[in-house]
N, C-alpha and C positions, 0 to 999 in steps of 0.2 A: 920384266917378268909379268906373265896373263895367270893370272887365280883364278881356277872356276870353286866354286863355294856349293855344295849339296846342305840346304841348312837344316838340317838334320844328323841321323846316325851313319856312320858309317855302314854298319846291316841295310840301313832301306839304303841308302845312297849310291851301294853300288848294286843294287837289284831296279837300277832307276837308268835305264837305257840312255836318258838326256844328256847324263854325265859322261858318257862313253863319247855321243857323239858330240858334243862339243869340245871332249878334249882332243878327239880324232879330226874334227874341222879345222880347231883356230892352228892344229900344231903343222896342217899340211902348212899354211901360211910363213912356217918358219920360226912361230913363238917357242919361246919357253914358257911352257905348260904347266898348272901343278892343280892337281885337283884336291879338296879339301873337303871337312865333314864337321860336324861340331867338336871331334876326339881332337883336332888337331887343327882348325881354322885358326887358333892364336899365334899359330908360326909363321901367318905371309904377315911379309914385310919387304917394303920396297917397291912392289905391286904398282903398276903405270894403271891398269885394268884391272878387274875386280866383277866377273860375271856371277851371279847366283841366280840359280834355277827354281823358277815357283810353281811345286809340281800340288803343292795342297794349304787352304788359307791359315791352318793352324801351325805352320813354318813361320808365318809372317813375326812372331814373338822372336823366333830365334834368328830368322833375318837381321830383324832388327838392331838386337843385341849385337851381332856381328857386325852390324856398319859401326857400330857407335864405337866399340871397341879399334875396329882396324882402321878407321879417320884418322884417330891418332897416331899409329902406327903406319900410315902410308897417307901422308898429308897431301899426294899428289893425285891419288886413284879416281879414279871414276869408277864410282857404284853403279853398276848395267844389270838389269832385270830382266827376266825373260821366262815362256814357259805358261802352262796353260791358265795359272792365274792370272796371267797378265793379259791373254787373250778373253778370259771371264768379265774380269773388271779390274783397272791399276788404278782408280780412283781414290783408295783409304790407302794408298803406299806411293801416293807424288811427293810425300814431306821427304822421304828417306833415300830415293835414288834418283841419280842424274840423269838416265839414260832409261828405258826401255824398250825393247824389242821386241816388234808384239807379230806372232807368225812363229815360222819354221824356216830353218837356217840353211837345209839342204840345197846344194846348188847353186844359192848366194855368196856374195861378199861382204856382205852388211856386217858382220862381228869384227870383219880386219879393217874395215871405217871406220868402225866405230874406235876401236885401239888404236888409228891415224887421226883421229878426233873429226871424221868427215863425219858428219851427222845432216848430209843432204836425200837420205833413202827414207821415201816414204812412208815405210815401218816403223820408223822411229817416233816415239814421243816422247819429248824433253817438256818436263813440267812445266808450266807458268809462260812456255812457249810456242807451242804446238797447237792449231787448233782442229788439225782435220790427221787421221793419221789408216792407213790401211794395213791392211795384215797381208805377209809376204804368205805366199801359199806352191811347192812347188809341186808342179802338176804329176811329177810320175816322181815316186820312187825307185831308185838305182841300186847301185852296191858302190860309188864314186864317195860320199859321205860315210859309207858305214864301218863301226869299228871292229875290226878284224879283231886287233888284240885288246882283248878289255881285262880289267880288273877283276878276279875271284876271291873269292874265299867262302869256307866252309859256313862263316856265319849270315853270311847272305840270306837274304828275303828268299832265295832260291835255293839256296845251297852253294855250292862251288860251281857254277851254271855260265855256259854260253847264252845270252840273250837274242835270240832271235826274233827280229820282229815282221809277221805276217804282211801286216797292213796297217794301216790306220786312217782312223774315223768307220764310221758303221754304217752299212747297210739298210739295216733298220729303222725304222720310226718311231723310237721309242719316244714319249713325249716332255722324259724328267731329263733325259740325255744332254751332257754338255758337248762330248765326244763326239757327238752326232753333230751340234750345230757347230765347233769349234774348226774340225777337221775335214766339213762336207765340202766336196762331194770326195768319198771313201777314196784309199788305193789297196790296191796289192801288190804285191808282188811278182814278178815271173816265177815261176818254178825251179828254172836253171837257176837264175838269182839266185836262191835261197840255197840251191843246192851247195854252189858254190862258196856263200856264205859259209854255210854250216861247216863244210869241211875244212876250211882255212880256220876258221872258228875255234874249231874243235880243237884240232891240232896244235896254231899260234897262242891260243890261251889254257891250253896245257889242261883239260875239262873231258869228264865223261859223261856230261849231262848239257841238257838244249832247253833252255823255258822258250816256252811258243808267245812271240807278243801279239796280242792284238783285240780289241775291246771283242769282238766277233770272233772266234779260232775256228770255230765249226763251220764259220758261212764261205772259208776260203773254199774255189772249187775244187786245188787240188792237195786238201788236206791229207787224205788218206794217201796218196803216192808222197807225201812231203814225210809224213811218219814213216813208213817201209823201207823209204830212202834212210831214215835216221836209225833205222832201226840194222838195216845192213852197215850201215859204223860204229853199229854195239853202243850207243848212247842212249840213257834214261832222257824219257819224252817230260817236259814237267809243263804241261799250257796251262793257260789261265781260264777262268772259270767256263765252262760250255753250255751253250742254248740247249736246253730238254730238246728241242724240235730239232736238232741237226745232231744228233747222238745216233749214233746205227751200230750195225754190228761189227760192218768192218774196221770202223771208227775205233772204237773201243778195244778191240780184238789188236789195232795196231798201236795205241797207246800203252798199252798194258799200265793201265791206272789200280792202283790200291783205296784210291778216295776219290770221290765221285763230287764236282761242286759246281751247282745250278745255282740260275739265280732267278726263282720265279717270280719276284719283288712282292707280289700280292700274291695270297691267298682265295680270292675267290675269282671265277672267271668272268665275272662283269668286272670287278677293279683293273683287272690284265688288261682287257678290251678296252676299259677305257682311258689307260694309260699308253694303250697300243705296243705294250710287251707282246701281244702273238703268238702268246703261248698259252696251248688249252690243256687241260686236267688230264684230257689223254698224252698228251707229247709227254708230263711229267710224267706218266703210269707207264708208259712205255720207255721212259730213261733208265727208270727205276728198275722194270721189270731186264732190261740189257744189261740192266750192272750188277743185278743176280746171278745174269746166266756167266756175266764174264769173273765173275770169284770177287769183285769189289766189297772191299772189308767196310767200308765209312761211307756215309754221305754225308755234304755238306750244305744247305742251300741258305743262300741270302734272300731279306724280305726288307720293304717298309711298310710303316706305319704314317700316318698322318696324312695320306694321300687325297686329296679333294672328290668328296664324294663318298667317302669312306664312313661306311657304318659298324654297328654293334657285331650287323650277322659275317659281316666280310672279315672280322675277325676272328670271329668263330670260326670258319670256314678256313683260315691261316692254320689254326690250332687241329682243327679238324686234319687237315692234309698232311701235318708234318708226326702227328698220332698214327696214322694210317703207313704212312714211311716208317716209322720206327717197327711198325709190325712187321718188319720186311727186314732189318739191319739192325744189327747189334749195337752198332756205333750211329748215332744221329746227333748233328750240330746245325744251328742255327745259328744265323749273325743279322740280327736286326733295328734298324737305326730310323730314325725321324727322316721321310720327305727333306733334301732341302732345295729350298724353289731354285733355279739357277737362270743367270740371265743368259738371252737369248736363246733360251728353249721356250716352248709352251705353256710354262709354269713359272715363267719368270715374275709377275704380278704377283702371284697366289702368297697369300697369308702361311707364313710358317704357324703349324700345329702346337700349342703349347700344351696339349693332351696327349700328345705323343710320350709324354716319358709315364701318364699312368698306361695307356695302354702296352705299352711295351713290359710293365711292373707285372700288367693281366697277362699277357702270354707265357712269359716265364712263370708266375706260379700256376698256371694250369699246366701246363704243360711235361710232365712227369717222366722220366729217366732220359731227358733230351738236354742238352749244353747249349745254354743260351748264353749270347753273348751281345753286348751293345759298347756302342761309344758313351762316354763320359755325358750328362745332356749337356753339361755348360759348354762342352766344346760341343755340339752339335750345333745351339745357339751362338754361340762365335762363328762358325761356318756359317750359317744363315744371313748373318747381318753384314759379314766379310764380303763375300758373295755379292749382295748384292749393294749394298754404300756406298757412302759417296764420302770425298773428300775430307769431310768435318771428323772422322773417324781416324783420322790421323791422329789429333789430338787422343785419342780415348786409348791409340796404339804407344804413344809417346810415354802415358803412363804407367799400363801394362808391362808384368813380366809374363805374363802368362792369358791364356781365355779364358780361367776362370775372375782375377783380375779385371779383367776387359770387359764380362758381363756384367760383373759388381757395378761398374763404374756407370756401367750404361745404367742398370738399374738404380743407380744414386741420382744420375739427374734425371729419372724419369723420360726416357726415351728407346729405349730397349722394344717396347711397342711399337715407335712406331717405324725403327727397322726391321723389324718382323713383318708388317705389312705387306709390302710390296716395294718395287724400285725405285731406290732415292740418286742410284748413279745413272744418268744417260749419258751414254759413252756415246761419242761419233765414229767408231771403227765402225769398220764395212764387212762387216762377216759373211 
């Protein structure tokens, strides 16, 4: 029996496309499949293989907790990692698993070696043995890998949603971007693809809804015949956030959205610029002004804080912007979180902000009949030093049940500083 493990909730796990296709890959193979979530990972047993997906570093607690527990209950498994953390950095999690898979599975074979225990593909990195390791990367996107029939339900991240995915990796230059450097150089999709996707989709998983994946939705070129298309199968469009600069009328007009969600990350237009977001004060004025004319009830836009270079007036200028939006919309939310540097982007050196959580304290009380929202800082601080550390960090995970835990601990021996700094893991992948 092959376990895949989403180490998380069942709500994000099945709005988490990886889980789809890895159960839809390893089963063409002939396994017996079973996918799991924290509601119910107590039940494998017997398990030869044991894959879990690392789609975010603040999983790694409950990874954890999951090997430690199912060791004993499948005394023969091989713990295998995979997933964008592991193309980030697998550095602070060589103590925990045997196996890593670092890359993109589509078109390979590398998962059904690894379950024959061939672990001669270059992708692979086996701890304490490996010393050079590259990331499988497959050059076009198909519909051969993709999961026709996936897992729904009403409590999903999505709703009860087919997941379609546009593309991936981004177009853009954005320079805090993981997605950017993890998945370049970007794909898309064919059009028919998708089309035929969506219809087998729709119908096989028994769904009147389609979430659009792809870090970029807007940048596809043929979004707006991909929506008319969706929209002649009578299904609710649900994508994920959109570029202000690639919003038009048509766009909009064929979405038929109720909440409107940008993501200008900064507030003033020298921060954007020099973050290389590419997005100017008119593209938002002009988002804005289209999601008036099309009846949009809510907007939503995401921002950071602590970004290098960042001053007093640039957050003025935040607060400024999203005042001015409210002037326009009944409903105004904000979701805004700490810079965190990532490796192999351009900001992978830079010093995490630890003024990031007064400034974020300042926008929320200024900021008057608007819904601010942020992450937890201690888990913000746990992503930052996850991110980017190095092995030694295993121990500080061994102890932890949790990131706030994990920050304690750092902060007890006095080192919490200096993984805030900059990069303490030099990974030899070949990104």
């Amino acid at each position: 029996m092959i376990s895949i493990i989403y180490p998380n909730s069942f709500k994000a796990g099945i709005a988490c496309l990886a889980t789809h296709i890895l159960l839809t890959h390893l089963s063409k193979f002939g396994y017996n499949v079973g996918a799991y979530f924290l509601e119910n990972y107590h039940l494998v047993r017997g398990a030869s293989t044991i894959f879990i997906t690392l789609q975010y570093e603040n999983d790694y607690f409950n990874a954890i907790k999951i090997i430690r527990e199912l060791r004993e209950k499948n005394p023969n498994a091989l713990f295998v990692a995979g997933g964008p953390c592991v193309m980030e950095n697998l550095h602070p999690l060589e103590d925990f698993f045997d196996v890593f898979i670092v890359g993109e599975i589509e078109g390979s074979d590398v998962m059904d070696k690894v379950v024959r225990r061939d672990f001669s593909d270059s992708c692979l990195y086996i701890p304490n043995k490996t010393k050079k390791v590259k990331k499988i990367y497959p050059k076009r996107l198909g519909i051969e890998d993709y999961p026709i029939k996936q897992m729904t339900h009403e409590k999903g991240a999505y709703g009860k949603a087919f997941l379609l995915e546009i593309g991936r990796g981004c177009p853009r230059r954005c320079r805090f971007c993981l997605a950017r450097s993890i998945y370049y150089p970007p794909r898309f999709r064919k059009l028919d693809d998708l089309i035929y996707l969506a219809e087998r989709g729709v119908k096989e998983s028994k769904v009147n809804k389609v979430a659009l994946i792809a870090p970029s939705v807007g940048d596809y070129k043929y979004i707006v015949e991909l929506c008319n298309y969706l929209n002649e199968l009578n299904v609710q469009i649900s994508p994920s956030s959109l570029r202000a600069d690639t919003i038009t009328d048509d766009l909009l007009r064929a979405l038929k959205l109720k909440t409107l969600t940008i993501a200008p990350e900064a507030g003033s237009e020298r921060l954007r610029e020099y973050i290389r977001k590419d997005i100017s004060l008119e593209d938002i004025r002009n988002a804005i002004e289209l999601a008036k004319k099309h009846g949009i009830e809510k907007v939503k836009l995401y921002f950071m804080v602590g970004i290098p270079t960042e001053t007093e007036d640039d957050i003025k200028e935040l607060i400024s912007l999203c005042e001015s939006i409210k002037k326009e919309f009944r409903k105004v939310e904000i979701t805004i979180n700490p810079l965190i540097p990532k490796p192999h982007t351009d900001f992978e050196n830079v010093l995490f902000d630890i003024e990031s959580k007064r400034k974020i304290r300042f926008i929320e009380k200024n900021l008057k009949n608007v819904k601010v929202e942020y992450e937890n800082f201690n888990s913000m601080l746990s992503q930052a030093v996850l991110a980017r550390g190095d092995k030694k960090l295993g121990n500080y995970l061994k102890m932890s049940k949790n990131y706030s835990e994990f920050v304690r601990y750092l902060k007890r021996d006095k080192v919490l500083d200096e993984y805030l700094k900059g990069l303490k893991a030099k990974t030899e992948m070949e990104l």
